[in-house]
DSSP file (Angstrom, degrees, kcal/mol; ACC not computed):
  #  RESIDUE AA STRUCTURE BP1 BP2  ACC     N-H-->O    O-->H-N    N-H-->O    O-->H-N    TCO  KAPPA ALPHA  PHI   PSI    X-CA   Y-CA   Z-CA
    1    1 A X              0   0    0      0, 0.0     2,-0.1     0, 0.0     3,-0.0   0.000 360.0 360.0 360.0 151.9 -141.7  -32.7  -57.9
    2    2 A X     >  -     0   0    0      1,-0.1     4,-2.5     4,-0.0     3,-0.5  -0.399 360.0-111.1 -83.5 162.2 -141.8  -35.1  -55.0
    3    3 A X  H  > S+     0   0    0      1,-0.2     4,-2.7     2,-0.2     5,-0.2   0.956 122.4  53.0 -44.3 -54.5 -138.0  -35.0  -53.2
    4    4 A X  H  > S+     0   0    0      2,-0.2     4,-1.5     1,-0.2    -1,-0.2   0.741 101.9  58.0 -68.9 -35.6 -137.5  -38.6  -54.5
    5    5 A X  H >4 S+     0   0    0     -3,-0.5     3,-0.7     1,-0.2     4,-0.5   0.984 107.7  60.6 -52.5 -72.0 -138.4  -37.5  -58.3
    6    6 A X  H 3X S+     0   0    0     -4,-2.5     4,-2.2     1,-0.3    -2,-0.2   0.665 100.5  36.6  -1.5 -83.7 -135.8  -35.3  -57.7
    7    7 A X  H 3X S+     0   0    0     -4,-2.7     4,-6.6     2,-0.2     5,-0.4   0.917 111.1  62.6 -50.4 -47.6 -132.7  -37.0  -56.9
    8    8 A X  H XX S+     0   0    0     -4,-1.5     4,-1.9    -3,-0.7     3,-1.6   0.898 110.8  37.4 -54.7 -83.8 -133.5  -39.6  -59.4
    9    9 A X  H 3> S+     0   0    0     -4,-0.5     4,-1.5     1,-0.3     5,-0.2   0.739 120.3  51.5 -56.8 -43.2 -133.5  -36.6  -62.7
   10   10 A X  H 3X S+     0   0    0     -4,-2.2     4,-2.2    -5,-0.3    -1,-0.3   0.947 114.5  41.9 -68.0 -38.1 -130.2  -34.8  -60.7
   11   11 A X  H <X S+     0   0    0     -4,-6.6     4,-2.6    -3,-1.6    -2,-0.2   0.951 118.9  47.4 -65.6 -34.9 -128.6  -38.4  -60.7
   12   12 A X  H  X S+     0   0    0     -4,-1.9     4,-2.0    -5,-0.4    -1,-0.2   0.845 111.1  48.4 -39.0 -63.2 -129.9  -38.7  -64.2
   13   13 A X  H  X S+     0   0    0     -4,-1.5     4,-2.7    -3,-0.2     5,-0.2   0.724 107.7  56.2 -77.4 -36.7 -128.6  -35.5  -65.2
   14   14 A X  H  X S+     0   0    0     -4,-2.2     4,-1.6    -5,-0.2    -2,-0.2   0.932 109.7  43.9 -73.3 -28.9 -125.0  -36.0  -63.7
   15   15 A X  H  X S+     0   0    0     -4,-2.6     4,-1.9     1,-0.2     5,-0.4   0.974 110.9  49.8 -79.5 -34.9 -124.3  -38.8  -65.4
   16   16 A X  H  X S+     0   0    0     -4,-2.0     4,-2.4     2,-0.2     7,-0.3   0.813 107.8  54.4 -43.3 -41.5 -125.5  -37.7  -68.4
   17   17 A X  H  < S+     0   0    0     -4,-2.7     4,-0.2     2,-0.2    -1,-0.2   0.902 115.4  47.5 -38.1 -63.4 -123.4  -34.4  -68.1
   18   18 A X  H  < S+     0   0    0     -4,-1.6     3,-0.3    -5,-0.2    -2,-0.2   0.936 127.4  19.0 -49.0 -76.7 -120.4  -37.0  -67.5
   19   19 A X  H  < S+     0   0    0     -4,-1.9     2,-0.4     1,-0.2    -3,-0.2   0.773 139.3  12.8 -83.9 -51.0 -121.0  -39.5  -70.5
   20   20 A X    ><  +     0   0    0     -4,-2.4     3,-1.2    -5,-0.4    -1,-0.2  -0.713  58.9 162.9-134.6  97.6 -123.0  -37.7  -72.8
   21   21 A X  G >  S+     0   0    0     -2,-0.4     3,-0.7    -3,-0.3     4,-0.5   0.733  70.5  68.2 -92.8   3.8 -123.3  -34.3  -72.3
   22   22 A X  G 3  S+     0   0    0     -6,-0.3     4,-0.4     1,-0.2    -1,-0.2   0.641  95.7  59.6 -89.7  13.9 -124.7  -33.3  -75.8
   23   23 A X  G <> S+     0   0    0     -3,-1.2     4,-1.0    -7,-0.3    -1,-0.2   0.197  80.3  91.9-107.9  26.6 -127.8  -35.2  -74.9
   24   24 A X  H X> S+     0   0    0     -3,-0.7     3,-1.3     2,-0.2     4,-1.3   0.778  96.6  32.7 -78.0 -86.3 -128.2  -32.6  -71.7
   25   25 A X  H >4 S+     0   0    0     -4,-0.5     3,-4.2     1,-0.3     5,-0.2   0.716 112.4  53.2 -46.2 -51.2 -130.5  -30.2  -74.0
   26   26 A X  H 34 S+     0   0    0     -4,-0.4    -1,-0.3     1,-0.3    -2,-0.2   0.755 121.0  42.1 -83.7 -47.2 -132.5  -32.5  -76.5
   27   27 A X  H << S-     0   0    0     -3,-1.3    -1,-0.3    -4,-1.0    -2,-0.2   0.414 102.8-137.3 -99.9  13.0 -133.4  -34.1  -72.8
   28   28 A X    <<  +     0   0    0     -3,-4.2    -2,-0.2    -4,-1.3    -3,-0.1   0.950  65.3 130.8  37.6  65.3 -133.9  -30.4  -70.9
   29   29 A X     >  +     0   0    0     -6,-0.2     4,-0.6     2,-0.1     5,-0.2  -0.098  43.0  84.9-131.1  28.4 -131.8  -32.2  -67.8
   30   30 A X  H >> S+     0   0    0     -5,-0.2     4,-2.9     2,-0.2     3,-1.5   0.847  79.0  63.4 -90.7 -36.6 -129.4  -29.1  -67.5
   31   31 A X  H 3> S+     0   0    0      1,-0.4     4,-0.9     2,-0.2     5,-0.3   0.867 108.0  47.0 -64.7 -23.2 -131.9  -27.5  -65.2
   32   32 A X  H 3> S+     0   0    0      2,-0.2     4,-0.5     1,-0.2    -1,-0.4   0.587 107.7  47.9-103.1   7.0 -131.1  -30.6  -63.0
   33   33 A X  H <X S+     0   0    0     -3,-1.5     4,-1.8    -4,-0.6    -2,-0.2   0.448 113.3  49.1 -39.6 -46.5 -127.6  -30.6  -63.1
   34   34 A X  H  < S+     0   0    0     -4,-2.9    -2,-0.2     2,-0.2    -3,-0.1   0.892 112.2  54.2 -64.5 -18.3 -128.0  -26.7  -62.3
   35   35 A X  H >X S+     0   0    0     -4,-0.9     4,-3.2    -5,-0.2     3,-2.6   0.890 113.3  44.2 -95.0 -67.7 -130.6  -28.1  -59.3
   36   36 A X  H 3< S+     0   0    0     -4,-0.5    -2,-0.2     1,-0.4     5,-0.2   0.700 110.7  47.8 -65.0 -19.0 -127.8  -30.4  -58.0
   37   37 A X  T 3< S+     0   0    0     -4,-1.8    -1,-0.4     3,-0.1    -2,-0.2  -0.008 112.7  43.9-105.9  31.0 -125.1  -28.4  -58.0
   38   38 A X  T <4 S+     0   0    0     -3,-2.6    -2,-0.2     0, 0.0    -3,-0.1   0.301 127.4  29.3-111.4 -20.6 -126.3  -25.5  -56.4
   39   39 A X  S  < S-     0   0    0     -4,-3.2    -2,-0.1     0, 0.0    -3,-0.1  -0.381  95.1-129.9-132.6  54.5 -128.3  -27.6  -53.5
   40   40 A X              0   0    0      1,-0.2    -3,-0.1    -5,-0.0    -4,-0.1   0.472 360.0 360.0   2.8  76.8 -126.3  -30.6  -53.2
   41   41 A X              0   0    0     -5,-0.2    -1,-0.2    -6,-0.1    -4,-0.1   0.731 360.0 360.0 -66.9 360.0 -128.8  -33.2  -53.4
């Protein structure tokens, strides 16, 4: 993924985590929450 894809699915993923986290699997965006919290985009 280009860097910029990135950030965009980690920001994606945090909020989702935050607001709705039961849509985290059904949208496979835990692996970018796990991306973003281990390398601080």
């Amino acid at each position: 993924l280009k860097e910029n894809d990135r950030i965009v699915l980690g920001t994606v993923a945090y909020y989702t985590s935050q607001y709705y986290p039961e849509l985290l699997d059904s949208l496979d965006l835990s692996y970018y929450l796990y991306l973003i919290e281990n390398e601080k985009l």
